[in-house]
C-alpha positions, 0 to 999 in steps of 0.5 A, spaced: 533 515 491 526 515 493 522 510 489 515 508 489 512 501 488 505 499 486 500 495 482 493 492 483 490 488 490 493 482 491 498 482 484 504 480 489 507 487 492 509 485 499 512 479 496 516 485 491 518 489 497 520 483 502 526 481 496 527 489 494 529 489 502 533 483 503 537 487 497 538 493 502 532 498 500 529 501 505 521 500 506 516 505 507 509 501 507 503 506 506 498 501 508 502 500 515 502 507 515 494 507 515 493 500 520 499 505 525 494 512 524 487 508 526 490 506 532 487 508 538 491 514 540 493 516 534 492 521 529 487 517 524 483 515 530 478 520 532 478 523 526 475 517 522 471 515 528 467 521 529 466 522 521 464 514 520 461 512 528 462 507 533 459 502 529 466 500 527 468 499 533 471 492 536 469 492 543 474 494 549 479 490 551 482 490 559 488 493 555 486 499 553 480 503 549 477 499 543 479 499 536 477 501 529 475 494 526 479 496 519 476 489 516 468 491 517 470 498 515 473 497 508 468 493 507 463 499 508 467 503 504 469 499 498 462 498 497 460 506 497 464 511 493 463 516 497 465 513 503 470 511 501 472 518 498 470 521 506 476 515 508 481 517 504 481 524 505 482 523 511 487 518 511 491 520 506 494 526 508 496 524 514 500 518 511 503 522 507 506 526 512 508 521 516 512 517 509 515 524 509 518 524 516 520 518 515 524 519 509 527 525 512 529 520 517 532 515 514 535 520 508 538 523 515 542 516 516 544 514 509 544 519 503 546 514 498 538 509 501 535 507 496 528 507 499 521 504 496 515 507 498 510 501 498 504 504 496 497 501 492 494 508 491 501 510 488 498 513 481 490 514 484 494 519 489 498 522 485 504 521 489 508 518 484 509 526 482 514 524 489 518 519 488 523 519 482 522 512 478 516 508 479 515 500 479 509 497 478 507 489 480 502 486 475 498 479 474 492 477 471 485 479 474 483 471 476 490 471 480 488 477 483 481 474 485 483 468 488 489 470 491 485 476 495 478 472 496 484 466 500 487 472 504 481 476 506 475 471 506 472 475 501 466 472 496 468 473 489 462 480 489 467 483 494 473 481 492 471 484 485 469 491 488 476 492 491 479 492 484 474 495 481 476 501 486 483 501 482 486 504 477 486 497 473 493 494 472 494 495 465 494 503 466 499 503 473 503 499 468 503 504 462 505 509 467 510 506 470 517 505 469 518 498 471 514 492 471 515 486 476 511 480 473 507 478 481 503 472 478 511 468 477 513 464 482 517 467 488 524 465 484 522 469 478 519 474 482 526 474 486 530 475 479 526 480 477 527 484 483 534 483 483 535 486 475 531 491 477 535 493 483 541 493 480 539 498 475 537 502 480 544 503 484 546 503 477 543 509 475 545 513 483 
């Protein structure tokens, strides 16, 4: 099974996908796919550095050429529609090709996987049309604002930008087929995973 899990920024779907993995599921994390293809020597790399400059590079290192400073890029593009439109337009085909290699892989190695596709854009990218079930993690806006203004440092304004730049919560959650409720405690977070694991090898 091919399942798609999602929800707004900082509403807990790492967390999410840690227990879904520790049941078994197998991962395949969008947002790593990204920090992968903007290293240097990869895909994303050249691409986004001659459509947005060497601004955003950091400087070079004794261990290679200079990296994309992915923090001081979202930055820029959270701020600016267009922008951000430019990046995703690079970047989103080439994750998407990418999760399907390695869906074929691990398909390949186990057809009875249950692969999770973590993906926060799941719904704004219309990748939710390739998976079969759809799981969205949720929480209320001030936890979501505090937790994303601790993780990354951000002010409040900047913090608020980044939500706004999603499909709110409540929209992932009528569309989706489960819900994970992100702002309970882990344990809750565990139990509601592992419900809804069981009914999906269940359903296989």
């Amino acid at each position: 099974m091919f399942i798609g899990l999602t929800g707004g920024i900082a509403c807990g779907k790492s967390l999410a996908a840690h227990y879904f993995q520790e049941l078994g599921a197998k991962i395949i994390d969008a947002d790593d796919l990204a920090h992968r293809l903007l290293e240097p020597g990869q895909p994303g790399y050249q691409v986004v550095l001659a459509a947005f400059g060497p601004s955003f590079l950091d400087d070079k290192t004794a261990q290679g050429p200079a990296t994309i400073n992915r923090s001081r890029l979202g930055t820029a593009v959270f701020g600016d529609v267009a922008e951000r439109a430019r990046l995703e337009a690079i970047l989103h085909p080439l994750i998407f090709a990418e999760a399907a290699r390695l869906r074929a892989a691990l398909e390949a190695a186990d057809r009875n996987a249950l692969i999770l596709y973590v993906a926060p854009l799941l719904f704004e990218t219309g990748a939710n049309r390739l998976v079969e079930r759809t799981i969205v993690v949720v929480a209320d806006e001030e936890t979501q604002l505090a937790r994303l203004m601790a993780r990354d440092g951000l002010r409040r304004e900047e913090a608020e930008l980044r939500l706004r730049a999603q499909l709110p919560v409540a929209e992932k959650q009528r569309q989706a087929d489960f819900c994970i409720d992100g702002a309970r405690p882990p344990g809750d977070v565990r139990q509601q995973v592992a419900a809804i694991f069981q009914r999906l090898t269940d359903a296989r």
